[in-house]
TORPA-4810 file (N, C-alpha, C, O; in nm, 3 decimals):
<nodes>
NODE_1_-11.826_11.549_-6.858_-11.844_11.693_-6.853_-11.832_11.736_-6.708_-11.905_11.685_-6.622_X
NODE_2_-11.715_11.858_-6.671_-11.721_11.873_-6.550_-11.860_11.971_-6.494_-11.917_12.058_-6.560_X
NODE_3_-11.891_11.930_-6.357_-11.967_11.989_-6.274_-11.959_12.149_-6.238_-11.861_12.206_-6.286_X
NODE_4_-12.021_12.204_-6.183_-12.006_12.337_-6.135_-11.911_12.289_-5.994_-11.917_12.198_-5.912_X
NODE_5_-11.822_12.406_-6.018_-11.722_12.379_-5.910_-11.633_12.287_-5.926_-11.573_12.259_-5.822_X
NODE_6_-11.598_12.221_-6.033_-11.525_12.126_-6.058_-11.387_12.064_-5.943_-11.283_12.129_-5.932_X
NODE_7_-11.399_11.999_-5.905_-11.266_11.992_-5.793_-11.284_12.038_-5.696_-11.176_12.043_-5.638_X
NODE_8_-11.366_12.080_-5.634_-11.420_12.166_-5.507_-11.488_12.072_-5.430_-11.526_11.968_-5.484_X
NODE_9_-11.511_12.095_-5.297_-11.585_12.017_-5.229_-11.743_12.056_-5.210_-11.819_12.022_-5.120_X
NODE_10_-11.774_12.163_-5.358_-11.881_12.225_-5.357_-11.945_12.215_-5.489_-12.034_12.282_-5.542_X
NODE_11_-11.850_12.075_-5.543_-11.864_12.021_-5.675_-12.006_11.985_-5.712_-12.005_11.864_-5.687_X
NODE_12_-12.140_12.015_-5.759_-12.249_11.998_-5.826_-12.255_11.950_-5.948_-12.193_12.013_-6.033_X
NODE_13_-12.331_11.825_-5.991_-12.321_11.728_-6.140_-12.444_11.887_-6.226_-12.522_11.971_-6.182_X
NODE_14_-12.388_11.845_-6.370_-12.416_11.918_-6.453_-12.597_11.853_-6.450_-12.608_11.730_-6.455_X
NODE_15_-12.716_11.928_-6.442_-12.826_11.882_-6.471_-12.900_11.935_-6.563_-12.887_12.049_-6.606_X
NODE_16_-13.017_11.817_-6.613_-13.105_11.877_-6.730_-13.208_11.988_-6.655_-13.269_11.965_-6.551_X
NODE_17_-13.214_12.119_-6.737_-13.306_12.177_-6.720_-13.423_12.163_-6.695_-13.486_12.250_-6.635_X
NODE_18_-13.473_12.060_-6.732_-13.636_12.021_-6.798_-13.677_11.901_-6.662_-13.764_11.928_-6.579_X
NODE_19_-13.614_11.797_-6.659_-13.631_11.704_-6.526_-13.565_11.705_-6.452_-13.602_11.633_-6.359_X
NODE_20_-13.444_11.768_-6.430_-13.359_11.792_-6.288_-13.274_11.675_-6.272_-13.255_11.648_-6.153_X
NODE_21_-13.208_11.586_-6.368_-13.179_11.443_-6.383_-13.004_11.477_-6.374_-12.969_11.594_-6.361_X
NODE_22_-12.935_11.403_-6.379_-12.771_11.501_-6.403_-12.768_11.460_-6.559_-12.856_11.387_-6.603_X
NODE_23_-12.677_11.503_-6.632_-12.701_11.510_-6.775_-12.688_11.395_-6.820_-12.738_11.388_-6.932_X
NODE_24_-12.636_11.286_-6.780_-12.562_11.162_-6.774_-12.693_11.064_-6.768_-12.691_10.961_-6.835_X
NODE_25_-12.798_11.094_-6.694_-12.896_11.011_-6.699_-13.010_11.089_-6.751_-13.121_11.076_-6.699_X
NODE_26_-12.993_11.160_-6.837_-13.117_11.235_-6.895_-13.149_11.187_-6.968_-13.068_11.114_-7.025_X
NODE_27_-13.334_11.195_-7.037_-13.358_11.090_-7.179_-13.481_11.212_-7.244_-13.576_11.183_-7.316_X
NODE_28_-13.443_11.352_-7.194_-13.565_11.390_-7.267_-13.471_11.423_-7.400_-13.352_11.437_-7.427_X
NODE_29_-13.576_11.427_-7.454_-13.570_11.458_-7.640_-13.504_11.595_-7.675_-13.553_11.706_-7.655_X
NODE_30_-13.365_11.560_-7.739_-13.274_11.647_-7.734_-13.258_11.650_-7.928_-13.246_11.547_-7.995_X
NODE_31_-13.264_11.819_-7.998_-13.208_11.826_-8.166_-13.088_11.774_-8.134_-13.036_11.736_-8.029_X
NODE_32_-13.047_11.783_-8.282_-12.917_11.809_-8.317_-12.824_11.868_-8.293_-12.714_11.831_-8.334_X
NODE_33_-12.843_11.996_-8.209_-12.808_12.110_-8.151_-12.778_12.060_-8.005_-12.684_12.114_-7.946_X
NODE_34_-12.833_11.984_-7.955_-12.876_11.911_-7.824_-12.973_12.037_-7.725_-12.976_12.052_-7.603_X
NODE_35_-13.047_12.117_-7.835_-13.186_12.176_-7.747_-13.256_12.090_-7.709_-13.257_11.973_-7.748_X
NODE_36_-13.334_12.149_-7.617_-13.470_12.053_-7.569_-13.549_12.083_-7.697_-13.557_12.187_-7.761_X
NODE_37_-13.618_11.936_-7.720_-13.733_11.955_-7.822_-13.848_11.832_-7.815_-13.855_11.725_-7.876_X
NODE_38_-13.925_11.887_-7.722_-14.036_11.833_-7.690_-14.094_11.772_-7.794_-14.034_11.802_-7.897_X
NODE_39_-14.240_11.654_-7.825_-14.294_11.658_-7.949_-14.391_11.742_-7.950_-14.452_11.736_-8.057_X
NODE_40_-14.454_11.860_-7.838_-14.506_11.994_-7.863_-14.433_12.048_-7.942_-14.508_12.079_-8.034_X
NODE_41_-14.349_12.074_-7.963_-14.243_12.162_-8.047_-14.244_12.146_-8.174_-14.226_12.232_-8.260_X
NODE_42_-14.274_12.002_-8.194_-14.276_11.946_-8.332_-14.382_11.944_-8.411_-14.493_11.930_-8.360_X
NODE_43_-14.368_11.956_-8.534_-14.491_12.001_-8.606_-14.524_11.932_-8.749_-14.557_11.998_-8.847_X
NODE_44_-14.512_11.804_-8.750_-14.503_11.696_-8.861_-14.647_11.700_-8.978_-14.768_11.707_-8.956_X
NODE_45_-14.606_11.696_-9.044_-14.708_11.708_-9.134_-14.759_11.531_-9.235_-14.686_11.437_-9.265_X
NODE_46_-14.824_11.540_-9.246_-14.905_11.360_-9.293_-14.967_11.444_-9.452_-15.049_11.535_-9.467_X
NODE_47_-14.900_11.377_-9.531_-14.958_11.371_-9.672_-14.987_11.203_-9.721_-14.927_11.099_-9.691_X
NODE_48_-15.092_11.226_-9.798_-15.160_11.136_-9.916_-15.019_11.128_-10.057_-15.001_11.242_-10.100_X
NODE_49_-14.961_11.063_-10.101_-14.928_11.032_-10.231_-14.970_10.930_-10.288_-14.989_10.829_-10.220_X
NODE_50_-15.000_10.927_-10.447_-15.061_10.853_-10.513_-14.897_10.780_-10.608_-14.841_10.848_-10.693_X
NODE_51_-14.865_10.690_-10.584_-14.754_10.607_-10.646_-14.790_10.479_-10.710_-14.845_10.389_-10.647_X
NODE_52_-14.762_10.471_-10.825_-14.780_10.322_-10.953_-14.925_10.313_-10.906_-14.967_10.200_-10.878_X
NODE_53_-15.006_10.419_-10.892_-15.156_10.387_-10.826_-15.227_10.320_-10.747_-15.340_10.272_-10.747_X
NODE_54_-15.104_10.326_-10.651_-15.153_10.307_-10.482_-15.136_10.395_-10.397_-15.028_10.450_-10.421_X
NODE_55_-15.202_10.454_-10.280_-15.143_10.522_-10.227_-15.051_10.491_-10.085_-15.058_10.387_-10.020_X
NODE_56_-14.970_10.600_-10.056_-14.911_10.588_-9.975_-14.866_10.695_-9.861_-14.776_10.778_-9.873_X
NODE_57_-14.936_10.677_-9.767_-14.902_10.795_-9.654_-14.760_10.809_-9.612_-14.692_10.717_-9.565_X
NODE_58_-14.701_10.985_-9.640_-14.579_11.007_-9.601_-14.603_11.110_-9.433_-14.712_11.162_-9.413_X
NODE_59_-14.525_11.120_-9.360_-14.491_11.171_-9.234_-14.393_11.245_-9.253_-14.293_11.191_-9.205_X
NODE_60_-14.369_11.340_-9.299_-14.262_11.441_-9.307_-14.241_11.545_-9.146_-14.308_11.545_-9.042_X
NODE_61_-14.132_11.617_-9.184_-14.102_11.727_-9.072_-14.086_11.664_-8.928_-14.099_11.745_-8.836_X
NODE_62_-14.066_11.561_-8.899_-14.014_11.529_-8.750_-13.872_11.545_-8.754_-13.805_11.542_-8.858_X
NODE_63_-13.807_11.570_-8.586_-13.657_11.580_-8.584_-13.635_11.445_-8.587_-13.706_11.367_-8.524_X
NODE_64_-13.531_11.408_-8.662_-13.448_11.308_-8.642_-13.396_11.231_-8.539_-13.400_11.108_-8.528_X
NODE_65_-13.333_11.335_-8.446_-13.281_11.365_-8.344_-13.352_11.313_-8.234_-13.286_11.236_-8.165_X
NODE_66_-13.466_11.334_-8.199_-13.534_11.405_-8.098_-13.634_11.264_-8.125_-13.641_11.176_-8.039_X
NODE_67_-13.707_11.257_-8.252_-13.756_11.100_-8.223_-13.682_10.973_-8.249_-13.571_10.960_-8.299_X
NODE_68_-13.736_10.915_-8.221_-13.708_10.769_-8.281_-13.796_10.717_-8.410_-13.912_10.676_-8.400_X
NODE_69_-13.730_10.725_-8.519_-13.833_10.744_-8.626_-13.821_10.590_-8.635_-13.931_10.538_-8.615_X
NODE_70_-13.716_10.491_-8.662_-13.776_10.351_-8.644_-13.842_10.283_-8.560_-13.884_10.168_-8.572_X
NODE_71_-13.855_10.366_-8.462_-13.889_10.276_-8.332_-14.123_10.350_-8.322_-14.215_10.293_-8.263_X
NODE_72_-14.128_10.444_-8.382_-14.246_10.516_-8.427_-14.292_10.446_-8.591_-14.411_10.446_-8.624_X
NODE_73_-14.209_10.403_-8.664_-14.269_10.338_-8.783_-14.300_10.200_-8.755_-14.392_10.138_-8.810_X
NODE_74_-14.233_10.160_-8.683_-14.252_9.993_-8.660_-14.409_9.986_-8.549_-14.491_9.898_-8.574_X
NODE_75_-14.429_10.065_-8.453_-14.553_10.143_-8.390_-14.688_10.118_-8.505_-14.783_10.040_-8.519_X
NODE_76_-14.628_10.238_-8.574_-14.796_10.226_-8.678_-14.781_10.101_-8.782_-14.879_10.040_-8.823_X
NODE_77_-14.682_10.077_-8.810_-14.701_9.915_-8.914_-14.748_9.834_-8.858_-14.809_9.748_-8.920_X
NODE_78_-14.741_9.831_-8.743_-14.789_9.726_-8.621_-15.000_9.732_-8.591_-15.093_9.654_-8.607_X
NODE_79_-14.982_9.870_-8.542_-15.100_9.914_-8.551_-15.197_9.955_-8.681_-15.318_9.965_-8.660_X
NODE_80_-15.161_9.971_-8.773_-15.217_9.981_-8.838_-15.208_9.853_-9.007_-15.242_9.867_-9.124_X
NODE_81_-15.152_9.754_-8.937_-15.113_9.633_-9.008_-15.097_9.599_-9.143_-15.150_9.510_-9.210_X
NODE_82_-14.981_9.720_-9.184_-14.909_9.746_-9.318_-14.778_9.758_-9.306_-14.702_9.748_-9.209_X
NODE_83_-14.755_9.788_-9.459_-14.589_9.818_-9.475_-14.544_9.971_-9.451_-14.608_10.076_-9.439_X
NODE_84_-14.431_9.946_-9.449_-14.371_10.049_-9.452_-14.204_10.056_-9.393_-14.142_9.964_-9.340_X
NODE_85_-14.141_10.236_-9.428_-14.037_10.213_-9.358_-14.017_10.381_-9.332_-14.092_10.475_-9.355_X
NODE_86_-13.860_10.372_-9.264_-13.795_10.540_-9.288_-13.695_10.545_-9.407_-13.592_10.481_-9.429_X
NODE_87_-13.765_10.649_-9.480_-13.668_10.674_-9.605_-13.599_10.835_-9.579_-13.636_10.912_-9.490_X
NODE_88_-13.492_10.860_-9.678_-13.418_10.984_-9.676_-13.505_11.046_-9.801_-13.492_10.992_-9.911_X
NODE_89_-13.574_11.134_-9.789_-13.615_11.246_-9.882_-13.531_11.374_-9.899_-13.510_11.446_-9.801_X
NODE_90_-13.487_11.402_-10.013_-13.437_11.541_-10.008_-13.345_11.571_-9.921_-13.291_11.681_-9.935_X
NODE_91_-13.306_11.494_-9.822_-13.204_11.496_-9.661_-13.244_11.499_-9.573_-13.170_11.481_-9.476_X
NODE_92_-13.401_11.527_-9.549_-13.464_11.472_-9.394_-13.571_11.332_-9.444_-13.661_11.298_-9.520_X
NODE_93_-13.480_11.287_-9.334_-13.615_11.150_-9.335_-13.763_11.141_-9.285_-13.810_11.201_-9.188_X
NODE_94_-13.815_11.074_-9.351_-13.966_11.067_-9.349_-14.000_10.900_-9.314_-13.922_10.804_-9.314_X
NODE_95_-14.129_10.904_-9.287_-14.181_10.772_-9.276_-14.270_10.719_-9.358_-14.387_10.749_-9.331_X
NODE_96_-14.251_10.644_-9.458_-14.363_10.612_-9.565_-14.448_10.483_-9.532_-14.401_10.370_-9.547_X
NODE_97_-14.560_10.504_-9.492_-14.684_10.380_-9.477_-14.754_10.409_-9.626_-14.788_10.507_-9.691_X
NODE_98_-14.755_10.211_-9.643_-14.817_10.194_-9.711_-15.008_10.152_-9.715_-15.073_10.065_-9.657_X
NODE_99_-15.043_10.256_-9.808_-15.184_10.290_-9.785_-15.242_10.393_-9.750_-15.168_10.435_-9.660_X
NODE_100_-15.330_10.466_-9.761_-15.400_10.585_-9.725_-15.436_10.628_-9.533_-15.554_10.627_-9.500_X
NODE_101_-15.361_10.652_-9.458_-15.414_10.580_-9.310_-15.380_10.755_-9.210_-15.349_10.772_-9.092_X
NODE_102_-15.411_10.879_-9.351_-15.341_10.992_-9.289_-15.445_11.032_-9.164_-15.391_11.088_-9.068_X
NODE_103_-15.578_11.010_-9.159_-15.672_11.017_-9.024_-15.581_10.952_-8.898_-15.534_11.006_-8.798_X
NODE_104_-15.577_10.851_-8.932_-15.531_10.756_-8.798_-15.404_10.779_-8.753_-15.368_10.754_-8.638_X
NODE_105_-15.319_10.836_-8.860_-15.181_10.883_-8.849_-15.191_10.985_-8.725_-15.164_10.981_-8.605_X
NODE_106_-15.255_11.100_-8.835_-15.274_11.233_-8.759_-15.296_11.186_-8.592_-15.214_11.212_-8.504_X
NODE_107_-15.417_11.117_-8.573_-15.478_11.131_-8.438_-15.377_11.018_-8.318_-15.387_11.011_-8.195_X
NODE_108_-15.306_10.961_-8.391_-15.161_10.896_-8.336_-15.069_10.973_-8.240_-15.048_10.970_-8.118_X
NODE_109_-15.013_11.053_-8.361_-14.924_11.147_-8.383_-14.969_11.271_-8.249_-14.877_11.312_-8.177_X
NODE_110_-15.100_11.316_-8.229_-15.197_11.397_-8.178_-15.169_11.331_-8.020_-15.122_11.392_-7.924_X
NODE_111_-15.218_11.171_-8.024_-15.208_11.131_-7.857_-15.095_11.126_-7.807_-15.082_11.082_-7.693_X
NODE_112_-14.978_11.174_-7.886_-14.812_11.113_-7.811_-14.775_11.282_-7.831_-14.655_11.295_-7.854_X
NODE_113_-14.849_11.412_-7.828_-14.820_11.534_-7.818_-14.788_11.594_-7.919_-14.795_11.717_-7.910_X
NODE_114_-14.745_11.539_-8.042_-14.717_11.628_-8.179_-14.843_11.734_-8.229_-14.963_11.711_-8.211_X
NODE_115_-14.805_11.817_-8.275_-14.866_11.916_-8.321_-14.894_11.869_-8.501_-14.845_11.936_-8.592_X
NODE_116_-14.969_11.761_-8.523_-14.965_11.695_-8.621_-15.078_11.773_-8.744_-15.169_11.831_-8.686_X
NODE_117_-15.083_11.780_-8.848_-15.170_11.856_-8.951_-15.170_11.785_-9.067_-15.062_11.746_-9.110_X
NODE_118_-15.283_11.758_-9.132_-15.267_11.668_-9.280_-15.241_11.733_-9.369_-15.331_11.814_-9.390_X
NODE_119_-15.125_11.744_-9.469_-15.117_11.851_-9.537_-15.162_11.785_-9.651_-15.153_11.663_-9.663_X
NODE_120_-15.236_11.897_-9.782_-15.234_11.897_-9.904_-15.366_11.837_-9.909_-15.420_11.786_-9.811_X
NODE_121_-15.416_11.843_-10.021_-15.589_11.808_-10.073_-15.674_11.719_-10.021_-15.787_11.707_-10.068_X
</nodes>
């Protein structure tokens, strides 16, 4: 991507808004769109489902984009020493842990900046 001034001897590299990095070495958390999207921005929601009568905590509403949803599921399977994976729901993916663990989720989710909420009963 050319610079401001392209060919000039007054040529300036294209930089990120947010850390001042040139775009080339930038790593903040960019949509689909390639907006900035902080995990303030993000607003994921943690439900309880009851399946073949176990339950199982889902993580809905994160960007795709913007996190690393395998690299955040393998995190809490680790920490919280269960199964789980990222599945496609409906066309956005989610993270399904196995077991009830939506407290510990939430307050996870809470220390790495998400705007996290337990939804439903």
């Amino acid at each position: 991507m050319p610079g401001l001034f392209d060919g000039t001897p007054l040529e300036r590299p294209v930089t990120c808004e947010h850390c001042g990095l040139a775009a080339a070495d930038c790593t903040c958390p960019r949509d689909g769109n390639g907006a900035f999207c902080p995990p303030s921005h993000q607003k994921p929601r943690v439900r309880r489902e009851k399946r073949r009568g176990k339950f199982v905590t889902v993580i809905a509403d994160l960007d795709p984009v913007a996190t690393d949803l395998a690299g955040m599921a393998k995190t809490l399977r680790t920490t919280l020493a269960t199964g789980g994976s990222v599945t496609k729901n409906d066309g956005a993916p989610t993270i399904e842990l196995q077991g009830d663990h939506c407290e510990k989720v939430v307050g996870y989710l809470k220390s790495l900046g998400y705007q996290a909420k337990k939804a439903g009963g």
